[in-house]
C-alpha positions in Angstrom: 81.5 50.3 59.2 85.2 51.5 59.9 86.5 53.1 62.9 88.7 55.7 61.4 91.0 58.8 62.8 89.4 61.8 62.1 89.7 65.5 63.6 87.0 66.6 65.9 85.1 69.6 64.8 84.8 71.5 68.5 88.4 71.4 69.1 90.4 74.7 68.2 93.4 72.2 67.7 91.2 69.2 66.9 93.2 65.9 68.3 92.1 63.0 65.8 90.3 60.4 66.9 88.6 57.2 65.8 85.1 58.1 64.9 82.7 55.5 63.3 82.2 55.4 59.5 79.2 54.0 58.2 80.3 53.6 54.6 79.6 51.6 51.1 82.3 51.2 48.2 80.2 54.0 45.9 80.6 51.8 42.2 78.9 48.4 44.6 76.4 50.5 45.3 75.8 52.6 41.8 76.1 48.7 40.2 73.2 47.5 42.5 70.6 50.6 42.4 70.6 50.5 38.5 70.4 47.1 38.3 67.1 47.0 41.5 66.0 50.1 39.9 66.1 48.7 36.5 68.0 51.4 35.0 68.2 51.3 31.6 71.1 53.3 29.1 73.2 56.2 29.6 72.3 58.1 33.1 73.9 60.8 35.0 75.3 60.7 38.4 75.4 63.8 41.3 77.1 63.2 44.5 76.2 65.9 47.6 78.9 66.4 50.4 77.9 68.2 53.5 77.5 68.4 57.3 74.6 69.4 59.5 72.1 67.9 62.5 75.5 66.7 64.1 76.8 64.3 60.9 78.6 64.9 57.5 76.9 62.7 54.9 78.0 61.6 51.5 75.5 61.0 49.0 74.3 60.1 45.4 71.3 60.8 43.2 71.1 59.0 40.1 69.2 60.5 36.8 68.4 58.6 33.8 69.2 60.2 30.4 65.8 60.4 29.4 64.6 61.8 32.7 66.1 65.3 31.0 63.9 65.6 28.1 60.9 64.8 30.5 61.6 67.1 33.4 62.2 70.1 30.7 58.9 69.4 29.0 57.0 68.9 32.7 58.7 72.4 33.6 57.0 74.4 30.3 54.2 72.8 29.8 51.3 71.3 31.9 50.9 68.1 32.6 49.3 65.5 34.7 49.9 65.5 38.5 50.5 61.5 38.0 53.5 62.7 35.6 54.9 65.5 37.8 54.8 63.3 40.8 56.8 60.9 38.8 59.7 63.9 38.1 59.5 64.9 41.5 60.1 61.7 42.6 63.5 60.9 40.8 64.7 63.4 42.6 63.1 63.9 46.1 65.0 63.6 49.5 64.0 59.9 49.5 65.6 58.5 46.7 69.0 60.1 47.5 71.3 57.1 48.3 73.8 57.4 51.1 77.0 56.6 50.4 79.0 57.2 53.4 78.1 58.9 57.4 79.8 60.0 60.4 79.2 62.3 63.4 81.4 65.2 64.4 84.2 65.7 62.2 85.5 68.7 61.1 84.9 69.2 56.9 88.8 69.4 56.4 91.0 68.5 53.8 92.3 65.5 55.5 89.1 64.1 56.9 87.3 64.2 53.3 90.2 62.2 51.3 90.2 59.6 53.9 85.9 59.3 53.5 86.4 59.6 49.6 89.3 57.0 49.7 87.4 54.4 51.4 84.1 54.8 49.6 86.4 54.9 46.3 84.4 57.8 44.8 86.5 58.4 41.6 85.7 54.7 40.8 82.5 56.4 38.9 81.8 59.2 36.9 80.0 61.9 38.4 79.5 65.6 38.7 79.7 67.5 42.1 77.6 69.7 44.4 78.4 71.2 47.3 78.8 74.6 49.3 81.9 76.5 48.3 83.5 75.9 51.7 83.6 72.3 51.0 84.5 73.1 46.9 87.5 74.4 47.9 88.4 71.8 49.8 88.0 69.1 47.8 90.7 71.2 45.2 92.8 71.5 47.2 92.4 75.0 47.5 93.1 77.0 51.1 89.6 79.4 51.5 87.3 82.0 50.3 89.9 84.6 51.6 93.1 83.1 50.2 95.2 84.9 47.4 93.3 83.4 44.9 90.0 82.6 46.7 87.6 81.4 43.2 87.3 77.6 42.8 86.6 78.5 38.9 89.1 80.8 37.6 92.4 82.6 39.3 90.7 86.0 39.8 92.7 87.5 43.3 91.3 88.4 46.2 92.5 92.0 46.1 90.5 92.7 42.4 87.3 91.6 44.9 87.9 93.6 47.7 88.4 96.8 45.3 84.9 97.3 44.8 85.6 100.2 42.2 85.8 97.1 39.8 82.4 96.1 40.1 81.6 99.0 38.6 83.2 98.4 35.4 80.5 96.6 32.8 83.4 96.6 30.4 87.2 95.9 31.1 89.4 99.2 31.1 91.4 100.4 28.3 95.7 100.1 28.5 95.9 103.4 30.0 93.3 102.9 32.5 94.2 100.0 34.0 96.7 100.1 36.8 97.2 95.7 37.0 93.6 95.9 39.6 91.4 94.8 36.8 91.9 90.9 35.9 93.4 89.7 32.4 91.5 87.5 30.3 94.0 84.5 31.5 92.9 85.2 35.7 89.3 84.4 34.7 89.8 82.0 31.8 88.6 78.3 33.2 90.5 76.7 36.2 91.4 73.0 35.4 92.2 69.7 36.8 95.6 70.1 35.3 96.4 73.8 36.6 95.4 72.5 39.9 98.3 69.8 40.0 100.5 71.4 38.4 100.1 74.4 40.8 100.3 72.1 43.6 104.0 70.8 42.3 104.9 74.4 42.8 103.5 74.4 46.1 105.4 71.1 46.8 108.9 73.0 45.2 108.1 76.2 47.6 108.3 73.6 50.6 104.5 73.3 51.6 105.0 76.8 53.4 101.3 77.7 53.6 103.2 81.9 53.9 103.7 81.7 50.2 100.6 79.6 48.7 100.1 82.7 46.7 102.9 81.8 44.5 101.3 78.5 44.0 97.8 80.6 43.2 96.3 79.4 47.0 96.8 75.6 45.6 97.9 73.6 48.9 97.0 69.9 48.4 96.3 67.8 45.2 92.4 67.9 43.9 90.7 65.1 45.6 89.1 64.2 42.1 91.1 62.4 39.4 89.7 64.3 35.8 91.8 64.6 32.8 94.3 67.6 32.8 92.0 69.3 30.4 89.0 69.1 32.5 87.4 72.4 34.1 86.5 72.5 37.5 83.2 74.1 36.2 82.6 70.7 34.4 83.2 68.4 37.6 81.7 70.7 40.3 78.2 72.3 39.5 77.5 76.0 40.8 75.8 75.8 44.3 72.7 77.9 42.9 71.1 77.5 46.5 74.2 79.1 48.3 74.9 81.6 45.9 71.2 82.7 45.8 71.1 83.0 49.8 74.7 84.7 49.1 73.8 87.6 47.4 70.2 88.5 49.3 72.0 88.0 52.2 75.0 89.8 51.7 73.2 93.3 50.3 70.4 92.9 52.9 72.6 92.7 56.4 75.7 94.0 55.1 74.8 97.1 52.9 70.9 98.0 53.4 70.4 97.2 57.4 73.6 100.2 57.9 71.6 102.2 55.4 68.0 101.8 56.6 68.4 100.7 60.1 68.3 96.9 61.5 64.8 97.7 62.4 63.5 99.7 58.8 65.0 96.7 57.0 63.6 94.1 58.5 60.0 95.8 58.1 60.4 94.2 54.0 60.7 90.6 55.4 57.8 91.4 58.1 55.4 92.9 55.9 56.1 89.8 53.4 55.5 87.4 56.5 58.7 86.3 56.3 59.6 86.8 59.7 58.2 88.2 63.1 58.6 91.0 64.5 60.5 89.7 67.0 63.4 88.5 64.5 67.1 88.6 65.4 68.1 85.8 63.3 70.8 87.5 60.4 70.2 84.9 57.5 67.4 84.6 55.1 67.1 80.6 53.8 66.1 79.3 49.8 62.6 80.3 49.8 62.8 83.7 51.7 65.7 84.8 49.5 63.3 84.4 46.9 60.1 85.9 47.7 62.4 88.6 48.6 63.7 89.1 45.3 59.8 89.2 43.9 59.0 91.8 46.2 61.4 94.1 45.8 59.0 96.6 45.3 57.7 96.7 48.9 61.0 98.6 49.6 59.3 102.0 48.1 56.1 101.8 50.8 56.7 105.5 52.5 57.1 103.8 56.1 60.6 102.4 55.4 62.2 104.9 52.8 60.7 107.8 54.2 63.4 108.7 56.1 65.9 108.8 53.2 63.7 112.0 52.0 62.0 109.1 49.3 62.8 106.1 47.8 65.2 107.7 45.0 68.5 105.9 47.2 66.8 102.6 47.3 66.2 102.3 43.5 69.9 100.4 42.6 68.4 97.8 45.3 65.9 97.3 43.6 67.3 97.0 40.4 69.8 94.6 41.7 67.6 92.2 43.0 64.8 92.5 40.3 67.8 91.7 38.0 68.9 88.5 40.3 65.4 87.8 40.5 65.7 87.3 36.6 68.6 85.6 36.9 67.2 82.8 39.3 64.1 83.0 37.0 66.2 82.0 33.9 68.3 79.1 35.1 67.9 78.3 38.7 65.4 75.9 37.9 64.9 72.3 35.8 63.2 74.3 32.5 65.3 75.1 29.7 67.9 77.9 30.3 65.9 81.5 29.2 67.6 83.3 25.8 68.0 86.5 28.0 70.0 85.2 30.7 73.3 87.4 29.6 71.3 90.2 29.2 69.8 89.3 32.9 73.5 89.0 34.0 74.5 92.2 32.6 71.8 94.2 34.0 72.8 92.9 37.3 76.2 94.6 36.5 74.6 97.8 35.7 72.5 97.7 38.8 75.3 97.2 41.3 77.5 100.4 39.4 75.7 102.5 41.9 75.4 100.6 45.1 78.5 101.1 47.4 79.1 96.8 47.8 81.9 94.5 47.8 82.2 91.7 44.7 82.2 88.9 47.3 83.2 85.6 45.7 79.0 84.9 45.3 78.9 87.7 43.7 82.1 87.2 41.7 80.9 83.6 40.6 77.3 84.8 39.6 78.5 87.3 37.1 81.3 85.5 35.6 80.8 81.8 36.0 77.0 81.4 35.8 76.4 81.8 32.1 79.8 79.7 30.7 79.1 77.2 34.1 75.6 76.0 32.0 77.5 75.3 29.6 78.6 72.2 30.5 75.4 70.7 31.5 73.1 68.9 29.3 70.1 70.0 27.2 70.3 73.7 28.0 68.8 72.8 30.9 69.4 75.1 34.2 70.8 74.2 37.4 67.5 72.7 39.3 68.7 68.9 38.7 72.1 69.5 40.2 70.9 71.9 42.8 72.2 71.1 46.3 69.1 71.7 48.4 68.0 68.3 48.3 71.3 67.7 49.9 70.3 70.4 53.0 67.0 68.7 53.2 68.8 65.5 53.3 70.0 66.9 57.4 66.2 66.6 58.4 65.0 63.8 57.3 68.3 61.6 58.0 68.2 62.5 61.3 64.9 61.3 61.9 66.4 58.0 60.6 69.8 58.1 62.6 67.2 58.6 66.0 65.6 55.6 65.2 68.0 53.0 64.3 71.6 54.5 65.3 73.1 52.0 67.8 73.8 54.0 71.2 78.1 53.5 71.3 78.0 54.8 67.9 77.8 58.0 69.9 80.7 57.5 72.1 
């Protein structure tokens, strides 16, 4: 343990101060799980950042190379519950490995490289999962709303915000295109070695944070040391949890409640059992998002579209999410990524060309980055091995943990 200064995350100005570090140098402890685990050849390695319950935690899962073949097979076929408790358990909440704790810091820039630096994380090779908040971060990058606000590629923030370009399912021709659609090079991959160089020209600009969009919203080096050539779609997985909760969210509260009514809207959840009716919460979690997406269909029962004059206007809705719905279906799971998923991808595109909604960066990343992003995983299999919700359920559970056996001044 280290007591290290670190900003404060209920400060507006946050004054650092030394906070206690429960940490472990991350190759130490990668060298002594494989050898108590008796880990034998080539394994992967996934390493979850994020803070909730009060503490920001770092930590690892390790996955054997053969555990790939296995979980595919276990996820299209049946099999034994002995066997599927065995999968399961390779990747539960339990066997996550903690490589580094403190309470109440703000998830900045600063704060993360000093936690990375003493745990030595680039020490070991391993892929990254996180929400996008914290992705930025750890490039370098300023936020969701900068310039150029995708961790992926260099779309701009003003092509987002002009929704008329979501409703393009094919790039305009010369004479249609007014420099508001993006060239091939804004969404071609974002690597390691655009990010440095891009923060030299931030460096050469003066670090004035009022021009960053000359240095495409780069303000710090990449916290992760990859080969020049490497893409940040390689090193940091899509967060398929956040994106999923995303894009229900974001067309439930932001486009349909103003269409239907807070209280019409909120009928599909209720009649789902989703929530009460006594719901004023304005986020749907994981498992909601989904059942949501199955049930699209509840959206046509008279008693909420009734008032439209029929369900005609709710019909892009419902083609949108039946489309995500596939989407999830095809690769947001451990089973082999489905043939159709462009096709899924591209029906989404069609769906949204006649609902009156913003390409938020969710949106952005799921129908640009999905589909090359499983690219770089093993196996063709989807994203449910790298999914960060074991990291979320991680809050719970540690905290149960931390109550127990935290030592009181640890608090102070």
């Amino acid at each position: 343990m280290s007591n290290v200064r670190l900003g404060r995350n209920w400060a507006k100005n946050p004054i650092k101060q030394k906070r206690p570090v429960i940490w472990g140098n991350a190759k130490e402890i990668l060298d002594t799980v494989i050898s108590k685990r008796n880990l034998i050849g080539n394994y992967l390695i996934k390493i979850m950042a994020d803070g909730g319950q009060g503490l920001f935690k770092v930590c690892m899962t390790i996955i054997p190379e053969d555990y790939l073949s296995e979980s595919i097979a276990d996820s299209n076929e049946d099999h034994s519950s002995a066997k599927k408790h065995k999968i399961d358990k390779v990747t539960s909440v339990h066997k996550l490995i903690m490589l580094a704790t403190v309470p109440a810091i703000r998830e900045s820039y600063e704060n993360v490289k000093i936690l990375f630096d003493l745990m030595k994380i680039n020490d070991i090779p391993f892929k990254f999962v996180s929400d996008l908040k914290l992705l930025i971060i750890v490039n370098g990058q300023q936020t969701a709303t900068s310039s150029f606000p995708c961790p992926y590629c260099f779309v701009k923030l003003q092509y987002l915000r002009n929704r008329t370009n979501i409703n393009r399912v094919d790039p305009p021709t010369n004479d249609e295109n007014n420099g508001d659609f993006p060239d091939k090079e804004l969404l071609a991959n974002k690597t390691y070695g655009d990010l440095r160089k891009d923060y030299q020209e931030f460096v050469s600009l003066g670090c004035d944070k009022k021009v960053a969009n000359k240095s495409r919203s780069t303000i710090n080096t990449p916290l992760f040391v990859e080969d020049g050539n490497v893409p940040v779609l390689q090193k940091c997985i899509i967060p398929e949890l956040h994106i999923l909760q995303g894009f229900v969210n974001h067309l439930f509260w932001i486009v349909l409640v103003p269409l239907l009514s807070k209280e019409k809207a909120l009928l599909w959840p209720q009649k789902l059992k989703l929530v009460s009716k006594n719901y004023h919460g304005e986020a749907f979690e994981g498992n909601a998002c989904k059942t949501l997406l199955k049930r699209a269909d509840v959206l046509l029962e008279p008693e909420i579209s009734e008032h439209l004059g029929g369900s005609l206007t709710l019909q892009p809705f419902i083609a949108a999410f039946r489309a995500m719905d596939k989407i999830v279906h095809s690769c947001f799971a451990v089973r082999r990524v489905q043939s159709e998923l462009s096709y899924n991808i591209k029906d989404l595109k069609t769906a949204l060309l006649a609902i009156d909604v913003t390409e938020t960066l969710k949106i952005h990343i799921t129908l640009c980055h999905i589909d090359e992003s499983l690219e770089f995983l093993n196996d063709d299999k989807g994203f449910g091995l790298w999914s960060e919700q074991v990291g979320e359920s991680l809050h719970r559970e540690f905290l149960k943990f931390w109550n127990r056996r935290k030592m009181n001044n640890l608090a102070r």
